[in-house]
NUZAVO-934501 format. One record per residue (C-alpha): residue number from 1; x, y, z. Coordinates in nm, 4 decimals. Last residue first. Layout:
BEGIN
+-----+----------+----------+----------+
:  nr :       xx :       yy :       zz :
+-----+----------+----------+----------+
: NUM :        X :        Y :        Z :
...
+-----+----------+----------+----------+
END
This chain:
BEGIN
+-----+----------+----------+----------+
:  nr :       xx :       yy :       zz :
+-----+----------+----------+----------+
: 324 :  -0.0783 :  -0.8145 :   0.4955 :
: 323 :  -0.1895 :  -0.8519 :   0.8412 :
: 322 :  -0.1850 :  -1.1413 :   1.0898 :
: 321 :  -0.3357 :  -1.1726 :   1.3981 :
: 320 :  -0.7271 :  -1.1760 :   1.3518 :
: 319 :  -0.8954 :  -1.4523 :   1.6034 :
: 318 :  -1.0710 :  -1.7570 :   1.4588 :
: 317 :  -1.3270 :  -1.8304 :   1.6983 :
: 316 :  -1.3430 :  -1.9898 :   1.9774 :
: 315 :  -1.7302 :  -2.1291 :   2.1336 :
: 314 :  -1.6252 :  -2.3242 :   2.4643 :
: 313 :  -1.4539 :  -2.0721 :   2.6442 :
: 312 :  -1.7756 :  -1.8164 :   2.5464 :
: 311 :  -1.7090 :  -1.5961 :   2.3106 :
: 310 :  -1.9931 :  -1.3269 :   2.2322 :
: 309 :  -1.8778 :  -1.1806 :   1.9201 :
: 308 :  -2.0272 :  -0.8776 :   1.7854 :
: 307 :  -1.6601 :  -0.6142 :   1.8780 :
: 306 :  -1.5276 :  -0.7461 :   1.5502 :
: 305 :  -1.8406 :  -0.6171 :   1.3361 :
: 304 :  -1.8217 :  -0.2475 :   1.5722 :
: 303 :  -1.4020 :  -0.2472 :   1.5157 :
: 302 :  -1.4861 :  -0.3188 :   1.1148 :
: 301 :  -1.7912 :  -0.0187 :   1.1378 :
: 300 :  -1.5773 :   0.2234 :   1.3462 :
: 299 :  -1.3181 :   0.1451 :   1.0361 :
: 298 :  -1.5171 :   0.1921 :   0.7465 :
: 297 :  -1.7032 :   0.5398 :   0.8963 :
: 296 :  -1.2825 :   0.7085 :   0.9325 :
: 295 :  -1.2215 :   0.5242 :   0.5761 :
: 294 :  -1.5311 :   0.7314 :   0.5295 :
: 293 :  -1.4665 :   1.0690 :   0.6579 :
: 292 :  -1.1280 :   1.0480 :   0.4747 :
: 291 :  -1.3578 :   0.9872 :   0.1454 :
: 290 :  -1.5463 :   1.3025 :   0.2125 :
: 289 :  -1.2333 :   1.4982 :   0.3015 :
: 288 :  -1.0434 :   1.4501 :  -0.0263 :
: 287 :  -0.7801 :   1.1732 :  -0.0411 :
: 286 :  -0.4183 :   1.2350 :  -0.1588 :
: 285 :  -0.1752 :   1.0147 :  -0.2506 :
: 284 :   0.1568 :   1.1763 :  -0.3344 :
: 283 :   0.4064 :   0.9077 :  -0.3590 :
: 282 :   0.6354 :   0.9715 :  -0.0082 :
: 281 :   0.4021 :   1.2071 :   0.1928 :
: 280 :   0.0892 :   1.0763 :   0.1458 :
: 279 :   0.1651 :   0.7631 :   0.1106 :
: 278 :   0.3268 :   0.7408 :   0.4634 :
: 277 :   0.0184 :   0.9393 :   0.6018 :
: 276 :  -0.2147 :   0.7063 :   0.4524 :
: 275 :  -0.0594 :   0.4031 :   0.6031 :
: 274 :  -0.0301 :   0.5532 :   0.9031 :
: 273 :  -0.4324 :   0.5589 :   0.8932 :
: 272 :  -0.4791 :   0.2087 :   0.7456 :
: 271 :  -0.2648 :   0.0762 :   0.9932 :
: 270 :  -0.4284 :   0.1756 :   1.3245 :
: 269 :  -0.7093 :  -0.0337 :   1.2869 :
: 268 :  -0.4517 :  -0.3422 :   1.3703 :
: 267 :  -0.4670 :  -0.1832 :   1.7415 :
: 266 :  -0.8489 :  -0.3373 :   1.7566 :
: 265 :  -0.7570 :  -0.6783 :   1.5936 :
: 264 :  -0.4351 :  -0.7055 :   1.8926 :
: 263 :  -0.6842 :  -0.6275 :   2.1375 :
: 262 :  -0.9579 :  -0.9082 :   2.0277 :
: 261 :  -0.6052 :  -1.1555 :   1.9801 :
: 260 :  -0.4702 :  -1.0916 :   2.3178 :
: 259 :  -0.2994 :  -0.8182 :   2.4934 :
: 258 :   0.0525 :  -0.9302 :   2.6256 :
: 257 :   0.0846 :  -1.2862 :   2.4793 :
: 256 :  -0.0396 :  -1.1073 :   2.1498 :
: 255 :   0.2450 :  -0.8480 :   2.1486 :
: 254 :   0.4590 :  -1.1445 :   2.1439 :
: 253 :   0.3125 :  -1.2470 :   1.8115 :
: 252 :   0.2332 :  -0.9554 :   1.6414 :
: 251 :   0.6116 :  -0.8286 :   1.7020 :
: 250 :   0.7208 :  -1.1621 :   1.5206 :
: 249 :   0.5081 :  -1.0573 :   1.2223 :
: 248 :   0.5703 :  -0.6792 :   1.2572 :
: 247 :   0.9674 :  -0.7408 :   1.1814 :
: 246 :   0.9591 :  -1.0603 :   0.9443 :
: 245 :   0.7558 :  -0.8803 :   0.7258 :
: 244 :   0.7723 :  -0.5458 :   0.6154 :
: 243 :   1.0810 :  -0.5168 :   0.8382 :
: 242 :   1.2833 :  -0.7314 :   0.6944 :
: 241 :   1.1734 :  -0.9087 :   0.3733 :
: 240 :   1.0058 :  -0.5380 :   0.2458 :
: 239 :   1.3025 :  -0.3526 :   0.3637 :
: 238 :   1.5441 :  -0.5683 :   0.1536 :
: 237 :   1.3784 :  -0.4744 :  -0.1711 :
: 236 :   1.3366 :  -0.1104 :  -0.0781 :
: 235 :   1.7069 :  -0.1183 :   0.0066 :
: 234 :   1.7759 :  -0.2876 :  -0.3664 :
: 233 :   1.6232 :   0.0094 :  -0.4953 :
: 232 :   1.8852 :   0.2402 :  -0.5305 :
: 231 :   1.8354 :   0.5767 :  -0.4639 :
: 230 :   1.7629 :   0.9158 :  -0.6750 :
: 229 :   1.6764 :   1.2770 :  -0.5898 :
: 228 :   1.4404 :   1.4385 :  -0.7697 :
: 227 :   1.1154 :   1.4718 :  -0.6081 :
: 226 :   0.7579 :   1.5426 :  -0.7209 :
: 225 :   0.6150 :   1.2287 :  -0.5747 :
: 224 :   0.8993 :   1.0777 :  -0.3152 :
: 223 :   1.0924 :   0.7180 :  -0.4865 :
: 222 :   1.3759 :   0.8704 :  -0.7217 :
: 221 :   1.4351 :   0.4867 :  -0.8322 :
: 220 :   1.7600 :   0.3258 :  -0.9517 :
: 219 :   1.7696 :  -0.0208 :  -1.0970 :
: 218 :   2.0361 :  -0.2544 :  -0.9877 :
: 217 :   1.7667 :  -0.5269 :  -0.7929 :
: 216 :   1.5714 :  -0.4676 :  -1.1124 :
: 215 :   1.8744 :  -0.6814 :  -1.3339 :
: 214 :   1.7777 :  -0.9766 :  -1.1120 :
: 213 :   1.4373 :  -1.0331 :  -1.3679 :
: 212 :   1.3612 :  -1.3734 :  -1.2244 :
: 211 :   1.3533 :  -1.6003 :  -1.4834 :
: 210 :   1.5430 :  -1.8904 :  -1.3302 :
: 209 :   1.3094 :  -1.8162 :  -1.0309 :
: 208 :   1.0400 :  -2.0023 :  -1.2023 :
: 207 :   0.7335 :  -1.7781 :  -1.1994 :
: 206 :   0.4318 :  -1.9779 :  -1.1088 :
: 205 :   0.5703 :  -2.2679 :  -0.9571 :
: 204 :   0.8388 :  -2.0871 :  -0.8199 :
: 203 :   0.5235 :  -1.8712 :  -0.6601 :
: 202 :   0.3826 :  -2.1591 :  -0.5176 :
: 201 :   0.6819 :  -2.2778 :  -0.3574 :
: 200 :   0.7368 :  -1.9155 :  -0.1750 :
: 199 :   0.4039 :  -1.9571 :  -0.0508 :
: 198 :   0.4375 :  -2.2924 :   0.0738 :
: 197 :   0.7874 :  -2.2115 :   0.2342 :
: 196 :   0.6414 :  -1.8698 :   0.3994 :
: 195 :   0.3227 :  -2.0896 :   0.5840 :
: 194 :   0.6002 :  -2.3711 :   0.6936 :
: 193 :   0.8009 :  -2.0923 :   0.8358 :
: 192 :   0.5360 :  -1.8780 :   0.9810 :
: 191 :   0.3737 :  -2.2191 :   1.1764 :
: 190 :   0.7451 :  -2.2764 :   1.2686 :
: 189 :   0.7721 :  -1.9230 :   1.3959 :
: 188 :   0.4203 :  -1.9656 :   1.5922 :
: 187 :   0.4750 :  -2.2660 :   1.7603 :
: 186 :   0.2602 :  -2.6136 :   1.6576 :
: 185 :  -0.0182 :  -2.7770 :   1.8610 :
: 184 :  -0.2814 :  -2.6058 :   1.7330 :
: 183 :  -0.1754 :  -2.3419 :   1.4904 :
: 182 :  -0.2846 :  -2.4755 :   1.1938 :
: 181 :  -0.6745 :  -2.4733 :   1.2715 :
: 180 :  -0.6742 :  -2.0843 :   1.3781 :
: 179 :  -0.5124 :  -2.0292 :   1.0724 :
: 178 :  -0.7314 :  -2.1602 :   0.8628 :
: 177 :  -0.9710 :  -1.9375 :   0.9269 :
: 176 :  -0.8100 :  -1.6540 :   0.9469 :
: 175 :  -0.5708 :  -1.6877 :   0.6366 :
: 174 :  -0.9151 :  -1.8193 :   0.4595 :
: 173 :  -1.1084 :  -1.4317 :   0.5468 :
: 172 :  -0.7350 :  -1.2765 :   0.4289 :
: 171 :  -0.7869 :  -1.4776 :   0.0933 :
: 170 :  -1.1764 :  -1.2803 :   0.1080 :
: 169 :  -1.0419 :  -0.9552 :   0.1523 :
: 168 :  -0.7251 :  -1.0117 :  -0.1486 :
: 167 :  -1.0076 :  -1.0901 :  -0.3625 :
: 166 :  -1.1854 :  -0.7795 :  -0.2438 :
: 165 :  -0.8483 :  -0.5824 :  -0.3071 :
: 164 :  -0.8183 :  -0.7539 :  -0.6325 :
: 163 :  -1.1466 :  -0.6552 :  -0.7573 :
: 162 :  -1.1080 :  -0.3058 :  -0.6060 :
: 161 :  -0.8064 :  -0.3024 :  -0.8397 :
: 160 :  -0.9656 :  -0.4015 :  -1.1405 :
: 159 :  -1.2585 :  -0.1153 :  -1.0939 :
: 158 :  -1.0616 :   0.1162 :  -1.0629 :
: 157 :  -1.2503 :   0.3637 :  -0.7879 :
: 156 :  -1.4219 :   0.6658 :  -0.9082 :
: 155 :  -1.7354 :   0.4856 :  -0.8877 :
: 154 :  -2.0145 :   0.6698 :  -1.0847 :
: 153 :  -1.9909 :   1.0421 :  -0.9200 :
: 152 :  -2.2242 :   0.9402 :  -0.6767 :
: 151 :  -2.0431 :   0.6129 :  -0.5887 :
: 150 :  -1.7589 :   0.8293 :  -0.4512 :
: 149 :  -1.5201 :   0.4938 :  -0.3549 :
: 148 :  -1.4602 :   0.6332 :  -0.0298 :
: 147 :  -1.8114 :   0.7312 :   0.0817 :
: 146 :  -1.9447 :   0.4478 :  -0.0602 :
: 145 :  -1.6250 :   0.2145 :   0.1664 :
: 144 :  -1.7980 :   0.4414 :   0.4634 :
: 143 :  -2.1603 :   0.3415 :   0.3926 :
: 142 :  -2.0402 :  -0.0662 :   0.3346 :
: 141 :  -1.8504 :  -0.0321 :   0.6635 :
: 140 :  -2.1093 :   0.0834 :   0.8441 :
: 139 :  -2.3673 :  -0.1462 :   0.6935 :
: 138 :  -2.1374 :  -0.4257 :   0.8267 :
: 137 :  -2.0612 :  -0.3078 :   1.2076 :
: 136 :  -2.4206 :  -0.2323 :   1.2209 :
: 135 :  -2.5279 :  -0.5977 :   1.1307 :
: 134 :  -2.2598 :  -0.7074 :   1.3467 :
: 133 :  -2.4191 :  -0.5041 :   1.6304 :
: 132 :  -2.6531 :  -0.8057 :   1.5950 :
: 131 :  -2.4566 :  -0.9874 :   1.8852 :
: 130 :  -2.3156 :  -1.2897 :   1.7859 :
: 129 :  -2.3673 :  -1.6632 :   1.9326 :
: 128 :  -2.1633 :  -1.9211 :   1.7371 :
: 127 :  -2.3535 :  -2.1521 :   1.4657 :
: 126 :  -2.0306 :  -2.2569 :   1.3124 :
: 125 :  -2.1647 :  -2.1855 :   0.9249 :
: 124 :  -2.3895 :  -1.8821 :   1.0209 :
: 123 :  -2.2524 :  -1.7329 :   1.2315 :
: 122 :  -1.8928 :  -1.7888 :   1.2618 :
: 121 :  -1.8974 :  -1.7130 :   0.8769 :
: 120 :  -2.0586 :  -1.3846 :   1.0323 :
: 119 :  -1.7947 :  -1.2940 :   1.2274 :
: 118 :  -1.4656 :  -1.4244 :   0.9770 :
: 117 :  -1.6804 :  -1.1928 :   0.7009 :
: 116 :  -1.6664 :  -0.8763 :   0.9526 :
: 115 :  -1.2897 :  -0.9670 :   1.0177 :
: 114 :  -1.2168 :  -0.9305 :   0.6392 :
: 113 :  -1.3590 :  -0.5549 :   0.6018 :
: 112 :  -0.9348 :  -0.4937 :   0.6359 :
: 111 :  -0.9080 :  -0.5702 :   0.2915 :
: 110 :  -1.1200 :  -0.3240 :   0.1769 :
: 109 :  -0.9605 :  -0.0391 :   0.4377 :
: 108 :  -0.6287 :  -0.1705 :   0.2900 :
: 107 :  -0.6744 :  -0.1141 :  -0.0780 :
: 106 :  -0.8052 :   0.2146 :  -0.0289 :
: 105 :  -0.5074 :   0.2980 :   0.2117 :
: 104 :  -0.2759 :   0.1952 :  -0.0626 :
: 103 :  -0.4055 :   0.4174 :  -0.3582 :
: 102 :  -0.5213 :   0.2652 :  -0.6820 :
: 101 :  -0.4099 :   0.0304 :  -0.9959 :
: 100 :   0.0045 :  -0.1120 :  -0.7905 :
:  99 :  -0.2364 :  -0.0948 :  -0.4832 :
:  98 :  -0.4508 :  -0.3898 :  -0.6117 :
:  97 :  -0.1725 :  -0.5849 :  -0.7569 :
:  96 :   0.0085 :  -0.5607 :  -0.4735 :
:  95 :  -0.2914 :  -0.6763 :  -0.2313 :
:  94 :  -0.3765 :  -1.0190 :  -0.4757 :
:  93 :   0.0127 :  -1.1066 :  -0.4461 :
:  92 :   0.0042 :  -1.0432 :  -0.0578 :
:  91 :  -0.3241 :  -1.2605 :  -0.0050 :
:  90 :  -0.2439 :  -1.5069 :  -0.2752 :
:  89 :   0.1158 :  -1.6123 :  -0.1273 :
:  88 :  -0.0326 :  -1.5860 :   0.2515 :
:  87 :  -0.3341 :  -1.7162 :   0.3391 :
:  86 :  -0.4086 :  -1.9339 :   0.0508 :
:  85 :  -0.0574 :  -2.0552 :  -0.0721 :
:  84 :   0.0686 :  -2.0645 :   0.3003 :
:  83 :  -0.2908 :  -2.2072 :   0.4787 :
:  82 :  -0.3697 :  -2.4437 :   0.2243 :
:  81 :  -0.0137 :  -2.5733 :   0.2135 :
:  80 :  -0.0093 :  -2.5986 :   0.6206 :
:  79 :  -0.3322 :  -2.7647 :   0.5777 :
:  78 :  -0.2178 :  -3.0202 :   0.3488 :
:  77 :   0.0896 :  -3.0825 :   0.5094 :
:  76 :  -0.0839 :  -3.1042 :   0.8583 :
:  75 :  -0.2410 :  -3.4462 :   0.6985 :
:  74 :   0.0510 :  -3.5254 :   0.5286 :
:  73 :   0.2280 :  -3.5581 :   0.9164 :
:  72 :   0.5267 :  -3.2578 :   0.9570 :
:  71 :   0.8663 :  -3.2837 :   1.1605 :
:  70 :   1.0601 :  -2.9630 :   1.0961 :
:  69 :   0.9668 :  -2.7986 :   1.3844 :
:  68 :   1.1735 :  -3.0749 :   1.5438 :
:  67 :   1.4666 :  -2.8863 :   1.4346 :
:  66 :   1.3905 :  -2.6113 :   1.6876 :
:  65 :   1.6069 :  -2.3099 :   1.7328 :
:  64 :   1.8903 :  -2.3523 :   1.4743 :
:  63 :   1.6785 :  -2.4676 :   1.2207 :
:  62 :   1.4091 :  -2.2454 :   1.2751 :
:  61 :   1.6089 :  -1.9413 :   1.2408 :
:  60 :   1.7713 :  -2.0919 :   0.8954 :
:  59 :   1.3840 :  -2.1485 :   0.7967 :
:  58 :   1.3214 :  -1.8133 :   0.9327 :
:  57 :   1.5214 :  -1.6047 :   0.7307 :
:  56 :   1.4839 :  -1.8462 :   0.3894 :
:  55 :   1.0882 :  -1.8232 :   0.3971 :
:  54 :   1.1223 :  -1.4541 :   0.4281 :
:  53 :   1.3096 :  -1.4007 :   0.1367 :
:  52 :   1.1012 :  -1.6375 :  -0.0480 :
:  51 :   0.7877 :  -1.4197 :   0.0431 :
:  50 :   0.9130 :  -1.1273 :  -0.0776 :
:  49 :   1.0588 :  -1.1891 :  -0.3630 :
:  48 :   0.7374 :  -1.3971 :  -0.4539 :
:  47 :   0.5380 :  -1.1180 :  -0.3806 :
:  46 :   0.7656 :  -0.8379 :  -0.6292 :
:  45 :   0.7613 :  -1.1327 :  -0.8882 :
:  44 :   0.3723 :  -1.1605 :  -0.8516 :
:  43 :   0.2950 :  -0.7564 :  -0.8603 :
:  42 :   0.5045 :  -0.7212 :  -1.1612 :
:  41 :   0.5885 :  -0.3585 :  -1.2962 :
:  40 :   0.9444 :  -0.3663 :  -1.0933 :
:  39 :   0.9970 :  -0.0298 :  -1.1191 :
:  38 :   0.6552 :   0.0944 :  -1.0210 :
:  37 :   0.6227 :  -0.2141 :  -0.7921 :
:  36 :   0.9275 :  -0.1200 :  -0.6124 :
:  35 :   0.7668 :   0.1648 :  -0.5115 :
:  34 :   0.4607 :   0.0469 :  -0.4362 :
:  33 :   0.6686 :  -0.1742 :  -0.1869 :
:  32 :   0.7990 :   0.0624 :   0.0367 :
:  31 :   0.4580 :   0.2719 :   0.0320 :
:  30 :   0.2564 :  -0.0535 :   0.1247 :
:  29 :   0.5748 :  -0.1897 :   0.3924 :
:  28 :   0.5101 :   0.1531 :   0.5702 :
:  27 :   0.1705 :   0.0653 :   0.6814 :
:  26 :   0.2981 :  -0.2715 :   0.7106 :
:  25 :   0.5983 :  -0.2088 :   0.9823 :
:  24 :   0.3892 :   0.1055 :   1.1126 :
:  23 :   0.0783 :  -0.1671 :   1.1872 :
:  22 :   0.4171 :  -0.3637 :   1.4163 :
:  21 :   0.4997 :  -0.0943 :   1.5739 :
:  20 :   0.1854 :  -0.0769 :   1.7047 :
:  19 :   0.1576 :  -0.4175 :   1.8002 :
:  18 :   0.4439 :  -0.3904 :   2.0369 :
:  17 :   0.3339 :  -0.0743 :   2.1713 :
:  16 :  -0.0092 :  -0.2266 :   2.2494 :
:  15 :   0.1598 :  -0.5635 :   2.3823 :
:  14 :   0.4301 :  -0.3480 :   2.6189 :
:  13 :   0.1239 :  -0.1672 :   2.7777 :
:  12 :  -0.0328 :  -0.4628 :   2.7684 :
:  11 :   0.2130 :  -0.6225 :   2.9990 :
:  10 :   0.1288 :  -0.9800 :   3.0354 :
:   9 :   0.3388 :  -1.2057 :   3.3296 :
:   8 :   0.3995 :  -1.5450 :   3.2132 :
:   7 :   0.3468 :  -1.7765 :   3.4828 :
:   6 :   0.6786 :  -2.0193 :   3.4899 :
:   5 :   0.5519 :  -2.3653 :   3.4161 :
:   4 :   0.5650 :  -2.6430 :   3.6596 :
:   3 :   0.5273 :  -2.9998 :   3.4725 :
:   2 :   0.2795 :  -3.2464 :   3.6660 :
:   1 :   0.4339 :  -3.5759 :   3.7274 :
+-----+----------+----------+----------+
END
């Protein structure tokens, strides 16, 4: 007997505001936790904080919701694994370390070069037509990240941090890619869950948790550049679990229902700009107009490279959802 499902009814106008909130969530999530990485001094304790605190949230959700979630083959192990300590743990821990060495929006507009990479790996590797805008989209962004990085003046950039940024760039590329594999067949908040425990297992690994440094939770921090009031930083902490995380990440996926994943990786260009603003005002980082011209010059490239595919239904490819 066939099964009658409801039609779901998209609003985009709900989508686009959904995933808009959602880029403020991580825009904001960069300044939140710089600041704790200034205190903290630890890019891989700050991740693994907030990765674990995550995996807890929506492991209890999970549990309450859908307990068959929790059903999982080796084979889907493996991926699931791949896709949490790749796509998740080392994408976040590569990004802090990058923006804890040079301004957050830098960081970002390097990471956010991913989707080019996810275009031409479907290129070349799964053979799936592209228009040659890509080519565009690409020297675009390579011109504008120039422009940014002041190669004329003998990279101003550190050097370290841009490492880390590309790193984090090509984990982001993996998160993508296998992604798009992990989700068949499973829901969304189980796929976060199982993606979240990984990560958070791969950090214990790391850094055992028995050597956490729990006295930093107490510290006090006087978080806006030139200011001098003070405020604990515990808030920071919880702000990165909630709504650095959990928050955009569940708005990402309904929004997505609504608009789709090419609308959802358009609106996702909006981050790097509030993310700017936001560290702007609260740490002080300031660009010049020649490198604001080309984060502007990095992103028309990044929306050109994404806007290369020519899907058919039977050529899918790995659609950007998730950001860091």
């Amino acid at each position: 007997m066939a099964k009658h499902r409801r039609a779901h009814t998209k609003n985009p106008k709900l989508g686009y505001s959904l995933y808009l909130a959602a880029a403020t969530c991580w825009a904001l999530n960069g300044t939140v936790a710089k600041v704790v990485l200034l205190e903290v001094g630890d890019p891989l304790r700050v991740s693994q904080f907030r990765g674990t605190g995550t995996a807890i949230i929506l492991t209890i959700f999970v549990a309450l919701t859908n307990r068959k979630a929790f059903r999982i083959k080796p084979k889907e192990a493996l991926l699931l694994a791949g896709y949490g300590i790749i796509g998740v743990a080392m994408c976040q821990w590569f990004y802090f370390e990058s923006i804890s060495r040079m301004p957050i929006t830098i960081s970002l507009l390097i990471e956010f070069m991913a989707p080019i990479f996810v275009v031409l790996y479907a290129r070349f590797v799964m053979h799936v037509s592209v228009r040659n805008t890509v080519w565009l989209g690409l020297a675009l962004a390579v011109v504008g990240l120039a422009m940014v990085a002041q190669v004329w003046d003998g990279f101003t950039l550190d050097k370290i941090g841009v490492l880390y940024a590309m790193a984090s760039m090509t984990t982001l590329v993996f998160m993508y890619l296998l992604g798009d594999k992990a989700s068949q067949g499973r829901d969304p908040m189980s796929l976060l869950m199982w993606a979240f425990i990984f990560a958070s297992l791969f950090f214990a690994i790391l850094r055992p948790w028995n050597t956490f440094p729990w006295d930093s939770l107490q510290a006090q921090v006087t978080p806006f550049e030139g200011g001098t009031d003070v405020y604990p930083i515990w808030p920071f902490f919880a702000f990165m679990v909630l709504v650095g995380t959990l928050t955009p990440y569940i708005f990402v996926i309904n929004s997505i229902r609504h608009i789709g994943g090419p609308g959802a990786s358009i609106m996702g260009m909006t981050e790097p700009p509030i993310a700017s603003i936001a560290a702007w005002i609260v740490l002080g980082e300031i660009f010049v107009p020649i490198q604001m011209l080309g984060g502007a010059i990095m992103l028309v490239g990044i929306v050109v490279a994404e806007r290369a595919r020519e899907q058919s239904p039977h050529e899918a490819l790995p659609e950007p959802e998730l950001a860091t």
